[in-house]
N, C-alpha and C positions, 0 to 999 in steps of 0.2 A: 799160293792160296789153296786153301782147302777145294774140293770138287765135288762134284755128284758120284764122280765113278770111285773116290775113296772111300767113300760110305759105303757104297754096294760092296767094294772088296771087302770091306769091313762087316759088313753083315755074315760072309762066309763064313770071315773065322771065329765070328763069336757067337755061331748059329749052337753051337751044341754047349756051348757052358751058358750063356745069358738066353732068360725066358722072352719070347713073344708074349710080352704083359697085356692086361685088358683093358680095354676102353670102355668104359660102363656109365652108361646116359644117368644124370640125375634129375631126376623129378621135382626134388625138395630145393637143388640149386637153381637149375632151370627157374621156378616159379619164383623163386626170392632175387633173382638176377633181370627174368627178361626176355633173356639169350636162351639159347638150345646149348645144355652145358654135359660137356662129356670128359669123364675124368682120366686122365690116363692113368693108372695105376701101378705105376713102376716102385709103389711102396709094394707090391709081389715078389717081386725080380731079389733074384739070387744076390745074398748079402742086406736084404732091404735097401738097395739103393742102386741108382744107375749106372753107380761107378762100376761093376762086375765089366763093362761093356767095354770102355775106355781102357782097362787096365788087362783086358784078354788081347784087347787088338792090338797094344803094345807089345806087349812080348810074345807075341806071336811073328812079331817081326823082329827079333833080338838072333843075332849071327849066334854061332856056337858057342863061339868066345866068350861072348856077351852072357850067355846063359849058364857057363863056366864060373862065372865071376859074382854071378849074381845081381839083385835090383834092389834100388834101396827109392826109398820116396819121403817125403812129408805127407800129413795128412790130416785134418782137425777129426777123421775118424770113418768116413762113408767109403775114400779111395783107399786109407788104407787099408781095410777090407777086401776090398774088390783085387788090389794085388797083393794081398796077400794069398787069398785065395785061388786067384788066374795063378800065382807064382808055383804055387804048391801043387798044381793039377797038372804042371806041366813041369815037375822037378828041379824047379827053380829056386835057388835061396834068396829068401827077401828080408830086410831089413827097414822096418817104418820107423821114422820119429813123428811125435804126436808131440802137441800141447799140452803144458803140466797140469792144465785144467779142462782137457779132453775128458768127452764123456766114461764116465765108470766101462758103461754097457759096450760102448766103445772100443775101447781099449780089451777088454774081458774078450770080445769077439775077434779081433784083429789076432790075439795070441793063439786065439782055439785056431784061427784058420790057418797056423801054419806060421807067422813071420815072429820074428825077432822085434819087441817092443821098443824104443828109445823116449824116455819123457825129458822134454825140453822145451824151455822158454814158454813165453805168457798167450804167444799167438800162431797162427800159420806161417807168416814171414820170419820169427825167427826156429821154430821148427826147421824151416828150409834152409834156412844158413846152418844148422847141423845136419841136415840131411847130404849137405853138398859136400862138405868137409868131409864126411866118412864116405863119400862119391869118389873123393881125389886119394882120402889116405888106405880103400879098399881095391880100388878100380872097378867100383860096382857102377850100373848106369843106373842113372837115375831118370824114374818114371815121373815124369811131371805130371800132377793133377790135370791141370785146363791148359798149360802153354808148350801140346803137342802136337802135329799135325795127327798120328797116328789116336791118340789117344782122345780128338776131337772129334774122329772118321769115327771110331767107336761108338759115342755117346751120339753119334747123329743116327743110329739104328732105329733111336725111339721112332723120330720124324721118318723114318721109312715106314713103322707100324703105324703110324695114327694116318698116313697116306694112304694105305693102302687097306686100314680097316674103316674109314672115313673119308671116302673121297671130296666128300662134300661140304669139308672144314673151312671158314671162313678163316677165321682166329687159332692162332697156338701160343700160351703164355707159359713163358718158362722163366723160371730163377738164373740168378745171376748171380755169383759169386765171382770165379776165378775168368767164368767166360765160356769155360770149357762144352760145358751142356749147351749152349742154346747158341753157338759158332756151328758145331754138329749137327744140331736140330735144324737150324735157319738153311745152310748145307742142304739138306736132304728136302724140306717144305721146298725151299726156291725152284728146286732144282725139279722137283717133281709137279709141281703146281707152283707157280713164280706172282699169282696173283692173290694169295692164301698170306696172310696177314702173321708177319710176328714179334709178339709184344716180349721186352724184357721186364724183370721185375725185380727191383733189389731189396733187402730191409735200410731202411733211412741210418742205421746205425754202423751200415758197411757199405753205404753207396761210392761210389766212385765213376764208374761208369756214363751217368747222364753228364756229369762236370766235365768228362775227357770226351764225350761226344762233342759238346758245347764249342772246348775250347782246339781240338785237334787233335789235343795227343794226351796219352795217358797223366792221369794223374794220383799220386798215391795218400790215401790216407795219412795223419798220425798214427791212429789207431783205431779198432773197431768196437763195438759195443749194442749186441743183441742178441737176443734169444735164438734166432736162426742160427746155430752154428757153424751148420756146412755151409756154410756163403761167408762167412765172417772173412774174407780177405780185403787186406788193404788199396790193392789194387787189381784190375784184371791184366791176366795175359795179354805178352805182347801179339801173339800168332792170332789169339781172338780177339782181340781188339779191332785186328785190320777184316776178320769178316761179319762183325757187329755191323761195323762202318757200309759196311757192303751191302747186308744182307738182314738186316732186322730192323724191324721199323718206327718202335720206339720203343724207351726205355724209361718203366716209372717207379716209386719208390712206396713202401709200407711200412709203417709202427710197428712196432712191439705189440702194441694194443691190439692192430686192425691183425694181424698175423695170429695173436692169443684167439682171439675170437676164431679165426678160421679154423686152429684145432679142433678146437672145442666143438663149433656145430660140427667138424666132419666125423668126430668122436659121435657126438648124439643122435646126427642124421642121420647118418651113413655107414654108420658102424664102421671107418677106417682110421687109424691111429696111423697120423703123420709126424716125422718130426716139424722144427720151426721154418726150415727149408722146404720142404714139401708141401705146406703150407700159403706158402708167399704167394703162387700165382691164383690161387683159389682168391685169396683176402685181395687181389689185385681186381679180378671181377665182382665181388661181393660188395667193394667201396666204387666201383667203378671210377677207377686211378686213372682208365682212359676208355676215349667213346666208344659206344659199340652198338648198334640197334636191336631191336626188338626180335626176336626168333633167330639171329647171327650165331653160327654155330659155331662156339668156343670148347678148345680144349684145354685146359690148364692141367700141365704136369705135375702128378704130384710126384715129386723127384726120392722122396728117401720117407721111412718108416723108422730110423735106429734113433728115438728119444730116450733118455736115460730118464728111467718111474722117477727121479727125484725133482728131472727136470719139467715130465711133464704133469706132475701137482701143482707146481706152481702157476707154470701155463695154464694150466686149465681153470684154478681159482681165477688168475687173472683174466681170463675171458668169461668166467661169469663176475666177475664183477662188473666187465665193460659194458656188458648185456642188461646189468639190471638183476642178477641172480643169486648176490648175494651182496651184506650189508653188513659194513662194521661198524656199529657205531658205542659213544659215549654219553655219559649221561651222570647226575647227581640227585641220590634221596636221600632223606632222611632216614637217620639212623635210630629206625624203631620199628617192631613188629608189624606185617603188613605191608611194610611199603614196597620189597618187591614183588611181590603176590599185584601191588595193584597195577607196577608197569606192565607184568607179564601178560594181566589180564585184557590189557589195551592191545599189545601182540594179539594174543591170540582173537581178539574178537575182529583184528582185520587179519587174519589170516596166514601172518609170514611165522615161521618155522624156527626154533632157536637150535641153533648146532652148540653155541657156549655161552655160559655167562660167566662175567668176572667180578666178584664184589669184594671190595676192598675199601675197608673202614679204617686205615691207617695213612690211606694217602696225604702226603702235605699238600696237595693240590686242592684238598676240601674242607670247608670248617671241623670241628671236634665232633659237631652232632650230625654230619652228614656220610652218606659213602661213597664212594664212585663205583659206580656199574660199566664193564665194558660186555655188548652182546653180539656177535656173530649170528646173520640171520638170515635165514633161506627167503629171497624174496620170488616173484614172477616175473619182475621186469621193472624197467623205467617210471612206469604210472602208478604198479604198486607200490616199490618202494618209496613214491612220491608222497601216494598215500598217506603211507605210514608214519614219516614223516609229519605229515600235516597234521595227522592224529596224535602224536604225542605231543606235539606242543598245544592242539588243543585243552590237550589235560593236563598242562602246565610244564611239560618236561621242556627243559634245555637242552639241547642235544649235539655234539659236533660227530660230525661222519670221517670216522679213520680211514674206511678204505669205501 
C-alpha cells in the first residue's frame, strides 16, 4: 500500500522539475457555492497538467539498465507529456502511443517534448495493449499512467501543497480517471491531516469507480464517452483501487453538461482555461453532487489546462447554452417583403443579440409562399430567453428551439 513517507520521498525528486502551483481563493466561486472555495491551480504546472509529477518520480527510480532501454507508456495525452518530458530531462528515450482520436494540441506537444509518437486505437485501453506489445518486443518499461505505486507517490505531491499552504482545508475534490491522482492525493491529505475530507469525482460517461466501490472489486466499462478526456478510462487501477477503498471518502459523478458549464464560468470568472478533466471537481461543488456546509473550506483540483481550441468551442458553446446564453431556434414566415425586418424587430425590442440567421425559401419542409428562418441568438439567461420566447409567439411566430 501506498504511504505517507512515499510521497515525501517523492517530493524530493520532483522538487526541481514539477512547480509548487497556487492555491488561489475565489470569491466568485465561494459566493455561488457557499463554501470558502480555493482552487488549486495545477492547470500552472509544467506540461499544463499534473502528470509532470508522476512521471518524474517514475524514472527517477529506473536502474541503468532500465534507462538504457528506454520508457514507453500509453496516454490519452496529459501523462504523455509529462514522460515525455521527465524522459528527455534526464536522457531518457520515450516512446508514447496515444489514441487515434487524441487531442491535436496533444499530440503536437508530446512530440515537441522529446518522445516518439504512436497513434493507436479508439481509447486508452486499447492504446495500452500497444503500448505493452512494444514493452515486450523493445525491452522498454513501461510507465503506467495511474496503476503505479511510484508514479501514485508523485501525483500525491499536489496533497502535500494544499496541506501545507492550507492547513485548514476541510474538503479536497479531485477527478478520477485511471485513480492515479487522487490514491496520491488521499496518500498525502490522510496522512497529514486524516480528518480532512476527500471527495472523488468522475464524468457519468467514464464512471466506473462508484459501481466497484458498491460492489467490491473493480469493474470495467464497455466503453467511454465524454468530453473530459483525461479521465476517459474504462476502468481504474488496480494499485488505486485498493487506496480509494482505504482512503477517500466518496465518490460522485458529473455530465457533460454540468462539466461544460464549469469551463466556461472558470473561463469568464476567473480567467483560467481548464481542460474537461480539470473541470470535473469544480462542476462537482458548483452542482453540489455531495453535502458540504456553509463556509467548509473546499479545494477542488483543477488537474490539467491542454484542451485542444477545437474542442474547447464546442465546450464553451455548450455551456452557454446550458446557462441560458445562447439560442438556437426555428421558425416560418411568409415569403414577402418585410417579414423578416418584422421578426427581427420583436428580437431586438427584447433585447437578445443575433450571431446568425438562416433564410431559406426552398425548404420542403414549408409551403411554396413561406420561408424557414433559422437564428442563432445571444441571450442573458433562462428568464430571458423565456422571455423571448413568449414574445414571439405572442406575435404569432411558431417556434421550435434546436439547441
Amino acid at each position: 500500500m501506498l504511504e505517507l513517507a512515499d510521497v515525501l520521498a517523492a517530493q524530493d525528486r520532483v522538487a526541481e522539475t514539477a512547480r509548487h502551483t497556487p492555491l488561489d481563493y475565489s470569491h466568485t466561486f465561494s459566493s455561488m457555492s457557499g463554501a470558502e472555495v480555493h482552487l488549486k491551480l495545477e492547470t500552472f504546472q509544467r506540461t499544463g497538467s499534473f502528470k509532470i509529477r508522476g512521471a518524474t518520480n517514475r524514472i527517477a527510480t529506473l536502474s541503468e539498465a532500465e534507462r538504457e532501454a528506454g520508457v514507453v507508456t500509453a496516454s490519452a495525452g496529459n501523462h504523455a507529456q509529462g514522460v515525455a518530458l521527465a524522459a528527455t530531462r534526464t536522457g531518457v528515450d520515450s516512446k508514447i502511443v496515444m489514441p487515434e482520436g487524441a487531442p491535436v494540441s496533444k499530440v503536437k506537444a508530446t512530440r515537441n517534448y522529446g518522445a516518439e509518437v504512436v497513434l493507436h486505437g479508439t481509447d486508452y485501453s486499447e492504446a495500452a495493449d500497444r503500448a505493452h506489445e512494444i514493452e515486450r518486443e523493445e525491452g522498454r518499461t513501461y510507465v503506467h499512467a495511474f496503476d503505479d505505486w511510484a508514479v501514485m507517490a508523485g501525483q500525491g505531491t499536489i496533497g502535500l501543497e494544499i496541506v501545507e499552504d492550507l492547513p485548514e482545508v476541510d474538503t479536497v475534490v479531485c477527478a478520477i480517471g485511471g485513480g492515479g491522482l487522487i490514491s496520491g492525493v488521499a496518500t498525502a491529505i490522510k496522512g497529514k491531516n486524516p480528518d480532512t475530507r476527500v471527495v472523488g469525482v468522475q464524468a457519468e460517461g467514464a464512471s466506473s469507480v462508484a459501481e466497484s466501490l458498491d460492489k467490491g472489486e473493480i469493474v470495467e466499462r464497455e466503453g467511454v464517452n465524454t468530453i473530459a478526456d483525461g479521465i476517459a478510462t474504462r476502468r481504474v487501477g488496480d494499485k488505486p483501487f485498493e487506496v480509494i477503498q482505504d482512503r477517500v471518502d466518496e465518490v460522485v459523478t458529473v455530465s457533460d453538461s454540468e462539466i461544460a458549464v464549469a469551463v466556461t464560468k472558470l473561463l469568464e470568472r476567473s480567467k483560467t482555461l481548464v481542460e474537461g478533466a480539470g473541470a470535473v471537481p469544480l462542476a462537482a461543488v458548483l452542482e453540489e453532487k455531495f453535502d458540504y456546509d456553509d463556509g467548509e473550506v473546499i479545494v477542488p483540483g483543477l488537474c490539467g489546462g491542454n484542451i485542444d481550441l477545437n474542442v474547447l468551442s464546442t465546450v464553451v458553446l455548450r455551456g452557454l447554452i446550458e446557462t441560458g446564453r445562447y439560442l438556437r431556434l426555428r421558425t416560418v414566415l411568409k415569403d414577402r417583403p418585410g417579414a423578416l425586418e418584422d421578426l427581427t424587430e420583436v428580437i431586438s425590442e427584447h433585447r437578445a443579440n443575433i450571431y446568425a440567421i438562416r433564410h431559406d425559401r426552398t425548404s420542403r419542409n414549408v409551403a411554396m409562399n413561406d420561408a424557414e428562418v433559422e437564428l442563432d441568438l445571444e441571450t442573458r439567461g433562462h428568464e430571458h430567453a423565456a422571455d423571448l420566447l413568449d414574445a414571439l409567439e405572442a406575435n404569432g411566430y411558431e417556434t421550435d428551439v434546436l439547441v
